[in-house]
C-alpha positions as CSV (number, residue, x, y, z in Angstrom):
1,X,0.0,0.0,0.0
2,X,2.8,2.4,1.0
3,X,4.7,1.5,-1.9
4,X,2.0,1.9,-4.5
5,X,1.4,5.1,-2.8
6,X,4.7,6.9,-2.6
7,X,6.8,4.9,-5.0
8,X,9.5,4.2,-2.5
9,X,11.5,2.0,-4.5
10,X,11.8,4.5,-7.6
11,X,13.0,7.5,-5.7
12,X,15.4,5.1,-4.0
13,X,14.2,5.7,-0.3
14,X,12.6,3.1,2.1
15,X,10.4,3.7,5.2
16,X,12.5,4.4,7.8
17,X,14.5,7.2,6.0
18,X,11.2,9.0,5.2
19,X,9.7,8.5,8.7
20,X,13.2,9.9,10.0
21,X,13.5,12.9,7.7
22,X,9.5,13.8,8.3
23,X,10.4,14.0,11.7
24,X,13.5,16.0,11.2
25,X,11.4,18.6,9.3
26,X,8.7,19.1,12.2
27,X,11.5,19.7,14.4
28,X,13.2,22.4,12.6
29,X,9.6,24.1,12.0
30,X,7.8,23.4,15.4
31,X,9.1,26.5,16.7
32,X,5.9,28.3,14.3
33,X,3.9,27.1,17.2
34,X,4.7,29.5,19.2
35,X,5.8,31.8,17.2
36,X,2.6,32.5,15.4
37,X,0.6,32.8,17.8
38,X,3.2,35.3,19.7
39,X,2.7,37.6,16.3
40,X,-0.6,36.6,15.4
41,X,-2.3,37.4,19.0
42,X,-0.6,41.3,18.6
43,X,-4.0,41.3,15.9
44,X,-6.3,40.2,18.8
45,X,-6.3,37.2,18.2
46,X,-6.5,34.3,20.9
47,X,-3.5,32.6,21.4
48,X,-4.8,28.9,21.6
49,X,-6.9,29.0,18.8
50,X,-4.0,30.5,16.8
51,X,-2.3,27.5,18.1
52,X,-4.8,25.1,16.8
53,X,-5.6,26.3,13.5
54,X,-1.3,26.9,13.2
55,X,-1.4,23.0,13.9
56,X,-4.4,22.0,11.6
57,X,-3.2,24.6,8.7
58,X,0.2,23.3,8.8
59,X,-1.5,19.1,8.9
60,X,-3.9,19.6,6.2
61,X,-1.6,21.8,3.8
62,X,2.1,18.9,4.6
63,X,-1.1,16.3,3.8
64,X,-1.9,17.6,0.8
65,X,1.5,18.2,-0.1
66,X,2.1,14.6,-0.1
67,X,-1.1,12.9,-1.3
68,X,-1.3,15.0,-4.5
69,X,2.2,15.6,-5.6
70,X,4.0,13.2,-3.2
71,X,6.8,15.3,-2.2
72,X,8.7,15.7,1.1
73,X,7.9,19.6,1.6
74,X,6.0,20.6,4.8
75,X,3.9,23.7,4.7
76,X,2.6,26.1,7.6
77,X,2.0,29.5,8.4
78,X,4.4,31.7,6.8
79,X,6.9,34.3,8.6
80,X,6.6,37.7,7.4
81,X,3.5,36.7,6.2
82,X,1.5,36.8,9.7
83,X,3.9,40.2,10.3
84,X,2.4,41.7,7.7
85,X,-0.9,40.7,8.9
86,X,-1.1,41.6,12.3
87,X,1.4,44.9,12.3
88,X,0.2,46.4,8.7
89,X,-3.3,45.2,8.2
90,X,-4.3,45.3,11.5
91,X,-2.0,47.2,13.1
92,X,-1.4,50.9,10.8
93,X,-3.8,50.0,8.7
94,X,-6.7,49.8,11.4
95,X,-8.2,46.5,9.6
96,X,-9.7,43.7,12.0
97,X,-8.8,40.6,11.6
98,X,-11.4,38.7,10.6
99,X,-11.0,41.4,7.3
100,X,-7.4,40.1,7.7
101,X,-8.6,36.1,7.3
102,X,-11.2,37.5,4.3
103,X,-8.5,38.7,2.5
104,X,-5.9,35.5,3.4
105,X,-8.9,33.7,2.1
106,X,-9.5,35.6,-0.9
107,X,-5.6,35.3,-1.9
108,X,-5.8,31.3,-1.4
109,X,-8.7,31.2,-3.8
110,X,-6.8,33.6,-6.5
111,X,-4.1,30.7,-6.1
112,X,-6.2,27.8,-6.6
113,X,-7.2,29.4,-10.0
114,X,-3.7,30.5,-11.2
115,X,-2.5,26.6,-9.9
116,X,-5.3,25.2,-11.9
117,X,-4.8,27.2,-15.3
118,X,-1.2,26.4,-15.2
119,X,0.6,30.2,-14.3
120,X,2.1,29.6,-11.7
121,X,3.4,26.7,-13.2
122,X,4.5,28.8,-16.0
123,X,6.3,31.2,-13.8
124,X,8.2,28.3,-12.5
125,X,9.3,27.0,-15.7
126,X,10.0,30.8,-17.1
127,X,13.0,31.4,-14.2
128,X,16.4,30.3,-16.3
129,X,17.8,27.6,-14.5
130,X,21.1,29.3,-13.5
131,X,19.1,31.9,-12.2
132,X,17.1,28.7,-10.1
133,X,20.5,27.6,-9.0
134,X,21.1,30.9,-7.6
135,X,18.0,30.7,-5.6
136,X,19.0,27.3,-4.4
137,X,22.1,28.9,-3.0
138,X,20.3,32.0,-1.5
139,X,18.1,30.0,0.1
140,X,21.2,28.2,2.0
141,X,22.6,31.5,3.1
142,X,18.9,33.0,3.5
143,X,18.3,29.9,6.3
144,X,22.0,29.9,7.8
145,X,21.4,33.5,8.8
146,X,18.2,32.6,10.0
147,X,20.1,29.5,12.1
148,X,22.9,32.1,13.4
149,X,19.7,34.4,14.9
150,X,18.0,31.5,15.9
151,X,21.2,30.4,18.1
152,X,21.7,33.9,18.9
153,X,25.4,33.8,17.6
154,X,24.2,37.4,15.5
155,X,22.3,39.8,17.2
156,X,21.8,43.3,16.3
157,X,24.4,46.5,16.4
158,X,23.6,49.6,15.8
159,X,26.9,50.6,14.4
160,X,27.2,47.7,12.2
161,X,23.6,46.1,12.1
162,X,24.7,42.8,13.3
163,X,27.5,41.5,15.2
164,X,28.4,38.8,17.1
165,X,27.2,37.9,20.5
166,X,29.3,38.8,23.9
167,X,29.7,35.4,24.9
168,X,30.5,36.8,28.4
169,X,28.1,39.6,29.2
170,X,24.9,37.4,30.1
171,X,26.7,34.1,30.1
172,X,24.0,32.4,32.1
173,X,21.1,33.2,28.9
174,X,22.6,34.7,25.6
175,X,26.1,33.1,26.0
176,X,25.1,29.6,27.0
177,X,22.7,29.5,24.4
178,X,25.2,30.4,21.7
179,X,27.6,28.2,22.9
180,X,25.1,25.1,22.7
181,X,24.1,25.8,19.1
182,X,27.5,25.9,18.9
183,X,28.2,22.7,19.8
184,X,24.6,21.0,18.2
185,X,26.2,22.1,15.3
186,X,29.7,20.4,15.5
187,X,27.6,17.4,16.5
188,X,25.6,17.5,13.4
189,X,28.2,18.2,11.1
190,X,30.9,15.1,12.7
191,X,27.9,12.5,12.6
192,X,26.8,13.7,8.8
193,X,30.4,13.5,7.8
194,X,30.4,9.9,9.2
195,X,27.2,8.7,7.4
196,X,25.3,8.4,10.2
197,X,21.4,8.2,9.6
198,X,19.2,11.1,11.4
199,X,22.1,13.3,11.7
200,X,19.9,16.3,12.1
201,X,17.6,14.8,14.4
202,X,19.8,13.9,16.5
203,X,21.8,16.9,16.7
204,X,18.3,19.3,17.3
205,X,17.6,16.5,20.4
206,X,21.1,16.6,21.8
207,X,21.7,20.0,22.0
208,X,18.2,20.4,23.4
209,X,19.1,17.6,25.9
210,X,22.4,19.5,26.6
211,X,20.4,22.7,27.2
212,X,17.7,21.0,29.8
213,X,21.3,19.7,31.5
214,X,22.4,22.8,31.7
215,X,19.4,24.6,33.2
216,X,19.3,21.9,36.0
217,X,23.0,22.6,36.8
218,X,22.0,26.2,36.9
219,X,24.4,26.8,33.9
220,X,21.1,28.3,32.4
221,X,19.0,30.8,33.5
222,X,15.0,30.4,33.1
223,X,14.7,34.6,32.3
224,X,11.2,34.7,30.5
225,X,11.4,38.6,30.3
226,X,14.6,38.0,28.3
227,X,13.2,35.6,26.0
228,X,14.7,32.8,27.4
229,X,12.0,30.2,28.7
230,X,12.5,27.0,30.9
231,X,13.8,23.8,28.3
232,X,11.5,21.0,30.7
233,X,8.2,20.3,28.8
234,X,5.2,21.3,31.2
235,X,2.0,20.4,31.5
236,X,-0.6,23.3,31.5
237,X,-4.5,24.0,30.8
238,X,-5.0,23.9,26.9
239,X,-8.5,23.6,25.7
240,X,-9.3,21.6,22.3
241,X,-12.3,23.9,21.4
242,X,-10.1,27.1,21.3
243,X,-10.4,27.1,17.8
244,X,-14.1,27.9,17.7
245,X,-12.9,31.4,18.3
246,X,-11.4,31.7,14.7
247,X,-12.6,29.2,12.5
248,X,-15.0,30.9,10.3
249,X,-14.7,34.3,11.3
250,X,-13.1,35.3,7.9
251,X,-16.6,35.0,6.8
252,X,-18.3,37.0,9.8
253,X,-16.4,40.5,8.8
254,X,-17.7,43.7,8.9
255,X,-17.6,44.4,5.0
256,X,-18.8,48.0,5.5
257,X,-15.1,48.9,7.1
258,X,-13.9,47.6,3.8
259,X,-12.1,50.0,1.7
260,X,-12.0,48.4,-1.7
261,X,-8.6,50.2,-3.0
262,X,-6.8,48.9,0.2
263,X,-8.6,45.8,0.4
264,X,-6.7,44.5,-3.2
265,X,-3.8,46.0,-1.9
266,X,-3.4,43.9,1.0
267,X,-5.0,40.9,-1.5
268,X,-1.7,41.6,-4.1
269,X,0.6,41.9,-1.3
270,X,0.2,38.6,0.6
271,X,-0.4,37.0,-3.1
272,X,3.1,38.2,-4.5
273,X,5.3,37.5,-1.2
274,X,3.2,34.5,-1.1
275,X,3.8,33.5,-5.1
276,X,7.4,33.7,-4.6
277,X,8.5,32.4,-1.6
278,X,6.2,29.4,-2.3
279,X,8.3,29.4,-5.8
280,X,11.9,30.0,-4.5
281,X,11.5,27.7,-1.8
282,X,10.2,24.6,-4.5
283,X,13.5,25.3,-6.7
284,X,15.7,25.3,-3.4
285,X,14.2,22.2,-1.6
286,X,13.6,20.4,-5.0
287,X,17.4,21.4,-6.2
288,X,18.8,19.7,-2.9
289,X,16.6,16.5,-3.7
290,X,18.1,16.2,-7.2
291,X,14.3,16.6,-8.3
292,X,14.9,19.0,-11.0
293,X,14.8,17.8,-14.7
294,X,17.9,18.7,-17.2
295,X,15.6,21.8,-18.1
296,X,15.1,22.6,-14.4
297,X,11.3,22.3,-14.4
298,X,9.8,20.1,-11.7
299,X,7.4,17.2,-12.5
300,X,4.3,17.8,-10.7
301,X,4.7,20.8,-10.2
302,X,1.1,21.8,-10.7
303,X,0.1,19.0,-8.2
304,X,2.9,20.9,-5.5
305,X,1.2,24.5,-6.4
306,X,-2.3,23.3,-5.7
307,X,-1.5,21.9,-2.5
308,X,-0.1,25.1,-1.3
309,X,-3.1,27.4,-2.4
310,X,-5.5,24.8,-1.0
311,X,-3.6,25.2,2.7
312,X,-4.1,28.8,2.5
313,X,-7.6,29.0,2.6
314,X,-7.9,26.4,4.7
315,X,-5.7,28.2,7.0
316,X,-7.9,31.5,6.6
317,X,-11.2,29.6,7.6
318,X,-9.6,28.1,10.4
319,X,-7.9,31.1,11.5
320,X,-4.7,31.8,11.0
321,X,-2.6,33.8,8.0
322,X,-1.2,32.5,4.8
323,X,-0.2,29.1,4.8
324,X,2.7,28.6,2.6
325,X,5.5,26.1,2.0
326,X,8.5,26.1,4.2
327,X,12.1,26.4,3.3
328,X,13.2,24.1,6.5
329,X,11.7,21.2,4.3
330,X,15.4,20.9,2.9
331,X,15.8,19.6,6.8
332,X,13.9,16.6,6.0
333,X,15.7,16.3,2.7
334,X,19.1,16.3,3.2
335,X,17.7,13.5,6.1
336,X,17.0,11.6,2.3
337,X,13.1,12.2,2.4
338,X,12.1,11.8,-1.4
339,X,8.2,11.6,-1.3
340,X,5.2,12.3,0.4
341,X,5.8,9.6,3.2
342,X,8.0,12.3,5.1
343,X,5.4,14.9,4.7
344,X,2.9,12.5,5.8
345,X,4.8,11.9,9.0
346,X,5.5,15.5,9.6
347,X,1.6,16.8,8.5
348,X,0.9,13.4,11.8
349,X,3.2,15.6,14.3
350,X,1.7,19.1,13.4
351,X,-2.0,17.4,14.1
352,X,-0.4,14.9,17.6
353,X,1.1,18.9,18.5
354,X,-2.4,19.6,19.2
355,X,-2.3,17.3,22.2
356,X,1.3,17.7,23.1
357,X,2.0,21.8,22.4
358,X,3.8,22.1,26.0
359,X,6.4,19.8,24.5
360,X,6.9,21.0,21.1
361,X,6.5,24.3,21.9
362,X,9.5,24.1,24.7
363,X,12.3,23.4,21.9
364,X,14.5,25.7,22.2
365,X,15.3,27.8,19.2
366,X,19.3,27.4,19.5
367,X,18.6,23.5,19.7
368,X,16.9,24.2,15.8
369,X,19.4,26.9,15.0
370,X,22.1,24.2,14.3
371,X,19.9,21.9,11.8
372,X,19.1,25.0,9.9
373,X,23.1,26.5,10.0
374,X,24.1,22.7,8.7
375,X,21.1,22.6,5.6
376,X,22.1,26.0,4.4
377,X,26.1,24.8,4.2
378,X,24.0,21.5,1.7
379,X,22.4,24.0,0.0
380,X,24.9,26.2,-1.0
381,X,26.7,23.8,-2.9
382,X,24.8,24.4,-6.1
383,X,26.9,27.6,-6.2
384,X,29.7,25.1,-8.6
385,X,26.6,24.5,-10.7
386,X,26.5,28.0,-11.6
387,X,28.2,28.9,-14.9
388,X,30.3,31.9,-14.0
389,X,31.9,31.6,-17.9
390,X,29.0,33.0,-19.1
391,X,28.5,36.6,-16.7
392,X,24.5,37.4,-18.1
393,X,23.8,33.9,-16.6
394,X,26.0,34.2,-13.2
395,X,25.5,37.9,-12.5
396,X,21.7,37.9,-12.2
397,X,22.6,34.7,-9.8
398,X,24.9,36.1,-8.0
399,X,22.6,39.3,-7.0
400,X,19.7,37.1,-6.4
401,X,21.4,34.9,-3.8
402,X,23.1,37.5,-2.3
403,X,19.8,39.8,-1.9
404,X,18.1,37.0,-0.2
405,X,20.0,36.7,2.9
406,X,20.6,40.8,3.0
407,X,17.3,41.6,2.4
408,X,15.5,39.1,4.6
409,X,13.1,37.6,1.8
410,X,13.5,34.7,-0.4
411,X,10.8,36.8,-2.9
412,X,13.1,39.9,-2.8
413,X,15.7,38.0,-4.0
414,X,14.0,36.1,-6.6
415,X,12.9,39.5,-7.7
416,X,16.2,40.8,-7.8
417,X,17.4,38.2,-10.1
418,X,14.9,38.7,-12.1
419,X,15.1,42.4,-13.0
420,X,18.8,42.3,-13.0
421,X,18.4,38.8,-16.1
422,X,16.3,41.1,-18.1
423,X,18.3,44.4,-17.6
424,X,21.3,42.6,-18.4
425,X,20.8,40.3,-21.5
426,X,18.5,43.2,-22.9
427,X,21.7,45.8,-22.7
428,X,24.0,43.6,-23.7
429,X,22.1,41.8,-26.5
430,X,21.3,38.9,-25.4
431,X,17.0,39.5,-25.8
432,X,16.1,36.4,-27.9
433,X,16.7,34.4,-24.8
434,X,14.9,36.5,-22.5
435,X,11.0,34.8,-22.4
436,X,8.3,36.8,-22.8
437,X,7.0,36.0,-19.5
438,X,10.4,37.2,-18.0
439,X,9.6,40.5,-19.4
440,X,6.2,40.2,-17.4
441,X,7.7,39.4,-14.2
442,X,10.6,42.1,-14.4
443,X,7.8,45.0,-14.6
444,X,5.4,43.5,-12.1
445,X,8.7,43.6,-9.8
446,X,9.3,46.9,-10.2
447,X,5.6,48.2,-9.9
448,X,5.8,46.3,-7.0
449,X,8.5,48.8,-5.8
450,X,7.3,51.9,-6.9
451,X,3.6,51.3,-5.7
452,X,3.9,48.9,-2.6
C-alpha cells in the first residue's frame, strides 16, 4: 500500500529514511507554534486558537503536499506573512482581523485558479535555471542567517547592524545559548560526515538535551522577560475547542469597514510574497533533492502548487494567516526524504502537537538553529553549478542569492534576479533568450517597488 502510494523503491528511499526525515522537518519548523501565535495574538487574536488552527493549517496543507504531488515539503503559516498581517493590516492600517482572514482567504482562492490554469506553473518553468540555481544557493545562506539568529550567535548592532554575541556579558542566557548551538552544530556536522542516519535529528535532540542539562546545573537561566523560557516540557490547561474562536470568522467580517482600493492592496501583497516564496523555496528544496529535470522544471509541479493554495484558505477559515511552503523542508531532505511519506509523518506531528503543544513548543530555538546552519552549508553547494563563464547567466545569480539573505526575503531575491536577467541580457544583446513571460515578471517587480 505504501509502496504503490509513494513509489518508494523508484525514488530510491525506504520507510524508515522517510519517517526519519518527516520527523527531522517538524523539528526544525515546530518552533511556528509558538511563534505564530506570539505575532498573530498582537491582531487580537486568541493565542490557543492560533495554536490550533497553526497545527491543523500546517496538517492539512504537509497532507496535501504529499497525497497529491507526493513530495517531502511541509507547509505552515508563513513568517513575514503573519507580520504583515497583524502589524500592517491590523496594526497601521486599522483593519480587523477577521478582514485580515477574508483577504488570506480571498488570496488562497486567487491561487487555486492560477495553480489550476497552469501560471504559476509557467512562472516556475519561465526562471532560467542558472538563475534557479542561484536561488537554491540563496536559500542556503537565507536559512544559515536565520540559524545564526535563531542560536543567537548574531544579534543586532547599531553601528554595524549585526554582530556577534558577547559570549560573556549574560553568560548564564545569551552566551550559553550560543555556545550550545554551537556545539549541536559540531555534533551535526561530525555524525553527517560519518554517514550516520538522522544526523539532524539527533543533533536538534542533543543539544536540546544538553540545554535542559544545563538549566538543572543552573548553567542556564530560566529569564522569560529576556526571552529565554524553561527547556523541561510542562504540563498546563489547553482547551481543544479554542479554535471555535477563529474558525470561520473570515466569513463573519464587517464588510462596510472595507475600503475596496486597500482591500486589493493587501490581496496583491500577501499574493506576491506568497507566489514567490512558495516558488523559491520549490527550486531550493527540489534542487537539494536532485528533483529538477535537465531543463530545471519540476514534474508535478502543478500538483505541489495546488497543495499550497489549498492550505491557505484552509488556513484562513480556520484562523490563521497565509499558509505557505517552508524552506526548513530541505531539513527533511538532506535526512533523504524523497516523497510524500516524510510529509505524511511531519503533517501526523503538526495534528499529535495539538495534544502535546507544551512539549513541542518548549524546543528551544538554539537547539533548531544548528539543523538549519548545517542545511544551508547542503544547499549552498549548487553555487559550482552555476556557470560563471557566461556573466548574463551568473550575475543575475549572484545578485539574487546574495539579496536574499541581506534583504531578509526569499521573494526579494528572486525578484532581484529577475530584474537584474532582463536588464542585463536586454543591454547587452542577449533578448532572444529573454522569455516573454520574464519580461512580465521584471515590470510587475518593479511596480511592485514603486507602488507597494
Amino acid at each position: 500500500m505504501i509502496e504503490k502510494l509513494f513509489k518508494l523503491k523508484e525514488n530510491n528511499t525506504d520507510i524508515k529514511t522517510e519517517v526519519v526525515a518527516g520527523v527531522t522537518t517538524f523539528m526544525t519548523m515546530a518552533y511556528i507554534l509558538a511563534v505564530n501565535p506570539s505575532i498573530l495574538s498582537a491582531a487580537g487574536m486568541d493565542s490557543q486558537a492560533i495554536l490550533m488552527a497553526t497545527a491543523l493549517a500546517a496538517f492539512i496543507g504537509t497532507l496535501a503536499m504529499a497525497l497529491l504531488a507526493n513530495y517531502p515539503f511541509a507547509l505552515a503559516p508563513g513568517l513575514g506573512l503573519n507580520a504583515y498581517f497583524a502589524y500592517t493590516v491590523c496594526g497601521s492600517m486599522g483593519y480587523s482581523w477577521q478582514i485580515a482572514l477574508l483577504a488570506v482567504f480571498a488570496e488562497g482562492l486567487i491561487f487555486i485558479i492560477l495553480s489550476v490554469t497552469n501560471v504559476r506553473e509557467a512562472i516556475f518553468n519561465a526562471i532560467p535555471l542558472q538563475l534557479k540555481r542561484g536561488v537554491s544557493v540563496g536559500i542556503g545562506l537565507f536559512i544559515a542567517f536565520i540559524g545564526f539568529q535563531n542560536a543567537g550567535i548574531v544579534v543586532n548592532s547599531d553601528a554595524t547592524l549585526v554582530t556577534v554575541v558577547d559570549f560573556t556579558a549574560d553568560f548564564r542566557t545569551a552566551g550559553i545559548s550560543a555556545l550550545l548551538a554551537i556545539i549541536g552544530t559540531f555534533i551535526i556536522a561530525i555524525l553527517y560526515i560519518n554517514h550516520v542516519k538522522g544526523s539532524i535529528l539527533i543533533g536538534i535532540l542533543a543539544t536540546w538535551i544538553l540545554g535542559i542539562i544545563c538549566q538543572l546545573t543552573g548553567l542556564y537561566t530560566v529569564t522569560p522577560d529576556a526571552g529565554y523560557y524553561s527547556l523541561i516540557p510542562s504540563w498546563s490547561n489547553f482547551s481543544l475547542g479554542a479554535v471555535g474562536l477563529t474558525f470561520g470568522q473570515c466569513f463573519k467580517a464587517d464588510f462596510s469597514a472595507i475600503r475596496i482600493l486597500d482591500f486589493v492592496v493587501i490581496i496583491f501583497s500577501f499574493l506576491f510574497v506568497d507566489l514567490f516564496d512558495t516558488l523559491g523555496t520549490l527550486i531550493g528544496c527540489a534542487n537539494e533533492a536532485n528533483m529538477l529535470d535537465k531543463d530545471g522544471r519540476l514534474p508535478r509541479i502543478k500538483q505541489a502548487l495546488l497543495a499550497d493554495a489549498i492550505a491557505t484558505s484552509a488556513g484562513a477559515v480556520l484562523g490563521t494567516s497565509t499558509t505557505t511552503t517552508f524552506v526548513e523542508s530541505s531539513a527533511g531532505v538532506s535526512e533523504g526524504g524523497r516523497t510524500g511519506l516524510a510529509s505524511v509523518v511531519t503533517g501526523l506531528l503538526f495534528l499529535l502537537s495539538i495534544f502535546l503543544a507544551p512539549v513541542f513548543t518548549t524546543i528551544p530555538g538554539f537547539a533548531t538553529a544548528p539543523a538549519l546552519l548545517f542545511v544551508g552549508f547542503l544547499m549552498i553547494k549548487a553555487v559550482v553549478k552555476i556557470d560563471f563563464e557566461d556573466l548574463t547567466e551568473s550575475v543575475p545569480a549572484y545578485l539574487c542569492l546574495l539579496a536574499m539573505p541581506l534583504m531578509y526575503s526569499i521573494s526579494e531575491g528572486i525578484a532581484v534576479g529577475v530584474i537584474s536577467y532582463v536588464v542585463i541580457n536586454l543591454v547587452c544583446g542577449k533578448a532572444k533568450k529573454i522569455t516573454p513571460l520574464m519580461y512580465i515578471l521584471a515590470v510587475l517587480f518593479v511596480c511592485k517597488y514603486i507602488f507597494l
